[in-house]
N, C-alpha and C positions, 0 to 999 in steps of 0.2 A: 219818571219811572225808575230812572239808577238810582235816583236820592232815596224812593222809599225803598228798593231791597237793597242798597245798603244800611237805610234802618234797622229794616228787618235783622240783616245780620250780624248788626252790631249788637239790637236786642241780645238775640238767638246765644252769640256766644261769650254776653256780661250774664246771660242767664246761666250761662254753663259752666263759666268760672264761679257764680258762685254757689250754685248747687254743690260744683265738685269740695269746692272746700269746708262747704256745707257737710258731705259727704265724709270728709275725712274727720270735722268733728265729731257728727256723728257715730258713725261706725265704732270708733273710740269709746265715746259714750253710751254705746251698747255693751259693751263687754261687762260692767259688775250689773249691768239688770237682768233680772230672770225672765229669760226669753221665755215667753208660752210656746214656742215650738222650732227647734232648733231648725228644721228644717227647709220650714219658711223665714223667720225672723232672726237672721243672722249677718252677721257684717257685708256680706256680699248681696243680700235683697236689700239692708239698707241703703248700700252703696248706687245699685243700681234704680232703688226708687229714688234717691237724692237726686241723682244725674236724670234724671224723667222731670222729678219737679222741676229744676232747671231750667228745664226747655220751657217746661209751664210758665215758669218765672217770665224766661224771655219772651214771650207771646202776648204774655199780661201787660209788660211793661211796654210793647211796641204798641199794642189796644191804645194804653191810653196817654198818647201821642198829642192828643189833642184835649188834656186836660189841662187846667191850669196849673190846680195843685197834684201834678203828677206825682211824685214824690208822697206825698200825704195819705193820696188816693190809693197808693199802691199799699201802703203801709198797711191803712186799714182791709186792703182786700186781704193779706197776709192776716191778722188779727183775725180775717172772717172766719177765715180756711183753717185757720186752729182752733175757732170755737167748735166749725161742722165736722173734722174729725174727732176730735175727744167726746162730741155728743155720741159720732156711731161708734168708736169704740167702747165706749160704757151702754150702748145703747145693745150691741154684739152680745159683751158679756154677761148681758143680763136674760139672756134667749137660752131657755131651758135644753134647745138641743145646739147652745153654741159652737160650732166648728174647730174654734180655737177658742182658750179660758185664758184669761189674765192676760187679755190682750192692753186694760189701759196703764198700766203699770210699764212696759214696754215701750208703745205708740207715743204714749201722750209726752213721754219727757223729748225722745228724740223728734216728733213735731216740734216742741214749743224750740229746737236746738236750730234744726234745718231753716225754719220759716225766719227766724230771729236773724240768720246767717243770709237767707234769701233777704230781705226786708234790708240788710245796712248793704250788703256785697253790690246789688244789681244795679242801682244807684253810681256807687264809686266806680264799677267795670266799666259802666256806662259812657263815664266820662273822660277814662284815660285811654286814649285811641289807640297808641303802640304797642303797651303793654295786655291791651287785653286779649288779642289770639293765644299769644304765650302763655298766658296766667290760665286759661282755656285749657289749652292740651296740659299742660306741665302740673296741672292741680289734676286732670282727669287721668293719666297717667298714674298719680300718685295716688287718689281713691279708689281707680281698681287694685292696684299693686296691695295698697292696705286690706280691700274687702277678699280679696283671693286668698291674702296672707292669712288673714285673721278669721277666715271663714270657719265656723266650729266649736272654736274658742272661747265662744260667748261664757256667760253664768249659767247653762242649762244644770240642771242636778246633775251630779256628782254620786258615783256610787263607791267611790272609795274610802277607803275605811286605815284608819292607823292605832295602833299607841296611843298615840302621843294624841288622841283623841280623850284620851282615857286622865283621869287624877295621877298621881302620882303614887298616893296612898288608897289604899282601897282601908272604909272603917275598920277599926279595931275591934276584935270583942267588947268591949268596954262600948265602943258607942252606941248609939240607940238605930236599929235596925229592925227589918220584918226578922219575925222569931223562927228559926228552921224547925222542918218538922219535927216530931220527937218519933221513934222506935214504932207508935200506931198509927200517926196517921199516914197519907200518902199525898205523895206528890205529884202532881199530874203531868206526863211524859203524852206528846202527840203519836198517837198511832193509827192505823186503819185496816180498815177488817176487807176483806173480798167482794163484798156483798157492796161496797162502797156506802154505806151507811155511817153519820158522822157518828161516832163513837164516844165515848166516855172512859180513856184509859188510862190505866194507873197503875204504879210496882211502889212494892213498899221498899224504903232504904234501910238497909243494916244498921241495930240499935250503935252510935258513936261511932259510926265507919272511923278507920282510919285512914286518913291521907283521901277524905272524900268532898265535894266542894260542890257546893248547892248555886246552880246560875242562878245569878240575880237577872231578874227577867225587863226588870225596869232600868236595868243597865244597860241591857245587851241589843243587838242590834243585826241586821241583815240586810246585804240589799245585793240586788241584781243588777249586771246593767249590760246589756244587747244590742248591738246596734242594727236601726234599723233606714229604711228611704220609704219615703211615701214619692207615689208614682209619679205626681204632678213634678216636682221639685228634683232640681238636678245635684244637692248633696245630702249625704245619710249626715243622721245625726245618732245619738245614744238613748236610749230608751233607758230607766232606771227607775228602777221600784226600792221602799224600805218599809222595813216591818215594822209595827208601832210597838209599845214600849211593856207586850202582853205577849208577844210570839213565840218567844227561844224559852223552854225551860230544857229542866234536865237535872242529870250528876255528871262528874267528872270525879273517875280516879285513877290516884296517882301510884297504887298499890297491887295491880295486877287484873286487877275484876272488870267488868264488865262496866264501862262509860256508854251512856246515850244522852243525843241533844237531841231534841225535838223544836222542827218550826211548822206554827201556821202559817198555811201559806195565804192565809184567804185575808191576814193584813197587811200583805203588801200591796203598797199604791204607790202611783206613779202621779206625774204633772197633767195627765190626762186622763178624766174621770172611764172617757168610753173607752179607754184601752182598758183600764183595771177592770171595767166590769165585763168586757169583751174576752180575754185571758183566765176571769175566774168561771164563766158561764161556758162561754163557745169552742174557742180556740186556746190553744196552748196547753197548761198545766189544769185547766179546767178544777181549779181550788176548792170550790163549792162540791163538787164531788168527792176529790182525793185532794182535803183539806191539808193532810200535814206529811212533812217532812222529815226521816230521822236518821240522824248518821248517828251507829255503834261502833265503837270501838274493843276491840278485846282488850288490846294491851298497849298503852302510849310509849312502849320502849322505853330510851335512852330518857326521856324527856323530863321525867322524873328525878333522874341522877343528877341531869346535870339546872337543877332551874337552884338558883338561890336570889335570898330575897335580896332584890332590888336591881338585878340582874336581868336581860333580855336575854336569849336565846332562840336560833332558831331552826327548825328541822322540818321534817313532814311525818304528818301522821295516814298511818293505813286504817282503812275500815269497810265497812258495807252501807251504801247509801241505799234508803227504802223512798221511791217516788212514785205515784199511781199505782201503788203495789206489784215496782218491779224492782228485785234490788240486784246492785251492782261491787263489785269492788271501787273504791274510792278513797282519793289521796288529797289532804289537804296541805300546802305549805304553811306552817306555820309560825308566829313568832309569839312567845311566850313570859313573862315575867311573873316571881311573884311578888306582890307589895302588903307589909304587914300580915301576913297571913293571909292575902287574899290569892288568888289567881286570876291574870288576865290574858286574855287568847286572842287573836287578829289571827283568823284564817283563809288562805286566797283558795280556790280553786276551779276550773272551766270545766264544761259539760257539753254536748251535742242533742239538738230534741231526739235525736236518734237512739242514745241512752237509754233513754227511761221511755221510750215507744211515744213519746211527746208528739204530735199533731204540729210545726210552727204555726204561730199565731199571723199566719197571712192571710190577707184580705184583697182580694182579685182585685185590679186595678186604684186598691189605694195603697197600699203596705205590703212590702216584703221585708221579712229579717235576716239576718245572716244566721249560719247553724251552731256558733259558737255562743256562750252563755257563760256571763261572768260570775261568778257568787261570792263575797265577802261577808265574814261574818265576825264580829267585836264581842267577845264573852269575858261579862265579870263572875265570876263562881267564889265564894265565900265559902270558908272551912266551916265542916260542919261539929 
């Protein structure tokens, strides 16, 4: 009876040295994959499912005690256990109402990482008797110490936005480009009416404005990022939406007149299809109704004065933001450059749902979000 629990826990803790360092590969090689959801799949559940398997490990490897090709047998029970998860995680994201999306992309590498690490580890702990308690705690130590560290960190999207995002030169006149409007026609600026009825709006631009600059809309870019915790899971993660490459249009001038941007909001999406449709239908800025976005500016001050080409500068500009058709005063920081006659804008600024009479986009017992709201927005604008 002593000889088999100390089997047992010799199993138990060759299983748990090599989970843990199992663990601390893994973890690691979680950080450049796009976690489907930061808030479950993140350095600290990988850590803690590593150290689980483990134990698994040790239990299997005490089981089969009484085979011959122990060693062999175990191998291939490892080889099984990675075929039956990569089956249910492709099997998951292929269910129309899947829970979580681009789970094999994620799952499947850090399985094939852990089991590879179980498979040669539980073997070698197995058979070095002194060293193995120590290598035990002193490896589990260090794969919480990494998944606590590192919890967060992962590759979830990013809503940050830079420059240096940007070319260097924006086309020349001389290159081949969409052609700006002329003097009749019009260019369509997002707005909305009371009635919340999607709209069809539009101002016409001043025949050869001077110092006036037509966003490129295939340039330009938006994204939000809000953090949020779904109730199960004990850390928030960031939530981040971006607008596809048809949202932002507008003018911008540089000469005293009247600047407006316009975004739809109804293309922002995020790494989770039911949160974008949940946000644009039910909850939040409810898009589908009060589709767009528009911040006016009277007058960009100073920013005018001081932008030369090839030069960054940066300040904030004042205006009035229209959301759900409520508008407000609003400041954006901004940093500015011009390149060959282009203009390019990277603007930061935060909001409250409270603001714009915003509803947050919570959901009783799975999701709360915090009441701040990030918005970054990247504007190329060409002279017109």
């Amino acid at each position: 009876m002593l000889a088999q629990k100390e089997s047992i826990s010799r199993s138990l803790t060759s299983g748990v040295a090599s989970g843990a360092v199992g663990a601390v590969v893994a973890a690691l090689a979680s950080l450049p994959l796009r976690s489907p959801d930061d808030s479950f799949f993140n350095t600290g559940s990988v850590v803690i499912g590593c150290l689980l398997a483990g134990l698994a490990s040790g239990f299997l490897w005490h089981s089969l005690a009484s085979f011959r090709a122990r060693q062999v047998t175990f191998v291939a029970c490892a080889i099984a256990v990675f075929v039956i998860v990569a089956a249910v995680s492709f099997a998951m994201d292929a269910m129309p109402e899947a829970p979580i999306e681009h789970i094999p992309g994620f799952v499947v590498p850090l399985a094939a990482v852990l089991l590879a690490s179980l498979a040669t580890l539980q073997p070698y702990f197995f058979k070095v008797s002194r060293q193995r308690i120590p290598a035990a705690v002193g490896a589990t130590v260090v794969a919480l110490t990494v998944g606590v560290a590192l919890a967060g960190q992962g590759d979830g999207q990013s809503g940050t936005l830079s420059l240096v995002d940007l070319p260097t030169a924006v086309p020349s006149a001389t290159a081949t480009r969409t052609p700006v409007p002329t003097a009749t026609a019009q260019v369509v600026v997002p707005l909305t009416t009371a009635t919340g009825v999607l709209p069809t709006p539009t101002f016409t631009p001043t025949p050869k404005p001077t110092g006036a600059y037509i966003v490129s809309s295939a340039e330009s870019t938006s994204t939000y990022t809000v953090r949020e915790k779904l109730s199960n899971f004990p850390l928030p993660s960031d939530a981040v939406g971006h607008t596809d490459a048809t949202a932002i249009t507008g003018e911008i001038y540089l000469d005293g007149r009247v600047s407006r941007v316009g975004v739809d909001l109804r293309t922002f999406t995020s790494d989770q299809s039911r949160r974008d449709s949940y946000i644009r239908n039910q909850g939040g800025i409810q898009s589908n109704r009060y589709p767009y976005a528009e911040f006016t500016v009277t007058d960009v001050g100073q920013l005018s004065a001081q932008l030369v080409d090839g030069k960054t500068v940066t300040g904030k500009v004042a205006g009035t933001m229209k959301i759900r058709e409520v508008e407000k005063p609003f400041t954006f920081d901004i940093e500015a450059r011009m390149v060959d006659g282009g203009l390019q804008l990277h603007g930061v600024t935060e909001f409250t749902w409270a603001d714009f009479n915003i509803p947050p986009p919570n959901v009783r017992g799975i999701v709360q979000v915090e009441d701040k709201v990030k918005i970054e927005v990247l504007i190329v604008a060409k002279q017109s």
